[in-house]
C-alpha positions as CSV (number, residue, x, y, z in Angstrom):
1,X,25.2,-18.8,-44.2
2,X,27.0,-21.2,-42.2
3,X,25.6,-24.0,-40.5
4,X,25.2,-23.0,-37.2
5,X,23.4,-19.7,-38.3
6,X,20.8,-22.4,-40.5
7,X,20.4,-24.0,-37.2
8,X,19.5,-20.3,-35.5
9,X,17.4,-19.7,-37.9
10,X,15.5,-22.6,-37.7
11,X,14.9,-22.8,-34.1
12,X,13.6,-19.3,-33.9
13,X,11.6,-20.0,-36.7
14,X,10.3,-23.4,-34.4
15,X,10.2,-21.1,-31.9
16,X,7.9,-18.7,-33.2
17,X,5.4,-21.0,-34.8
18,X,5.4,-23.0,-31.5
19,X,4.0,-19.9,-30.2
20,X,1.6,-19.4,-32.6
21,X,0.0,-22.6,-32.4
22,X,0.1,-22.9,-28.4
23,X,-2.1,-19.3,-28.9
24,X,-4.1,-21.2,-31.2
25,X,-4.5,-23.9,-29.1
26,X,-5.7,-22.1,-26.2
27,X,-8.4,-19.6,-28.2
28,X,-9.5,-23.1,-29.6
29,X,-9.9,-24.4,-25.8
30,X,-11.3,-21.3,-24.7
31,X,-14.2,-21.4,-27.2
32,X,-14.6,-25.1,-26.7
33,X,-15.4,-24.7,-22.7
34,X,-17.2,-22.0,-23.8
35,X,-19.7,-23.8,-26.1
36,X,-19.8,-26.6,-23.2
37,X,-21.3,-24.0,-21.1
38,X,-23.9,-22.7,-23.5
39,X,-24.8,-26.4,-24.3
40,X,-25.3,-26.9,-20.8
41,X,-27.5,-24.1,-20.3
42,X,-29.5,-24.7,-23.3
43,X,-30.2,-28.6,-22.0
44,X,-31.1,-26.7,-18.2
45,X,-33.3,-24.5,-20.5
46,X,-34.8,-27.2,-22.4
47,X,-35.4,-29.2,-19.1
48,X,-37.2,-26.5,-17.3
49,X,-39.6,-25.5,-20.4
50,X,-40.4,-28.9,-20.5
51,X,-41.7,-29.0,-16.7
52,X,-42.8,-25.8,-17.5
53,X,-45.2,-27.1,-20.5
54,X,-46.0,-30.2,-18.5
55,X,-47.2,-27.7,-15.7
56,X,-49.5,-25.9,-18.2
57,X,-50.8,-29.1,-19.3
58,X,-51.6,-29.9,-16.2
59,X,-53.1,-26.5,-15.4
60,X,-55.3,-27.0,-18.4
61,X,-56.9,-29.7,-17.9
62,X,-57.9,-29.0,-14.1
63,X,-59.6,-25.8,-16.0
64,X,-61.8,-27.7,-17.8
C-alpha cells in the first residue's frame, strides 16, 4: 500500500457508506410522510365518528 492507494481506498469506502445512509435516509423519510398521512386520516376518522356519535345522540333523544 502506498499512500495514495490508502486514500482510494478510503474514499470508495466514504463513497459507498454515503450511499448507504442517503438510501437509508430516504426509506426513513418515506415511512415518515407515510405515518403523517395515516395520522392524518386517523384524526379525519376520529373527527367524523365523533359528529357521527353526536348525531346519534341527537337522534336518540328526539326518539324518546
Amino acid at each position: 500500500f502506498n499512500a495514495q492507494d490508502f486514500l482510494s481506498i478510503l474514499l470508495d469506502e466514504l463513497n459507498n457508506r454515503n450511499g448507504k445512509y442517503a438510501s437509508a435516509r430516504k426509506k426513513y423519510e418515506d415511512s415518515l410522510k407515510l405515518l403523517k398521512g395515516y395520522k392524518d386520516q386517523n384524526q379525519a376518522l376520529a373527527y367524523r365518528l365523533e359528529e357521527v356519535q353526536m348525531s346519534w345522540r341527537f337522534l336518540d333523544t328526539q326518539l324518546r
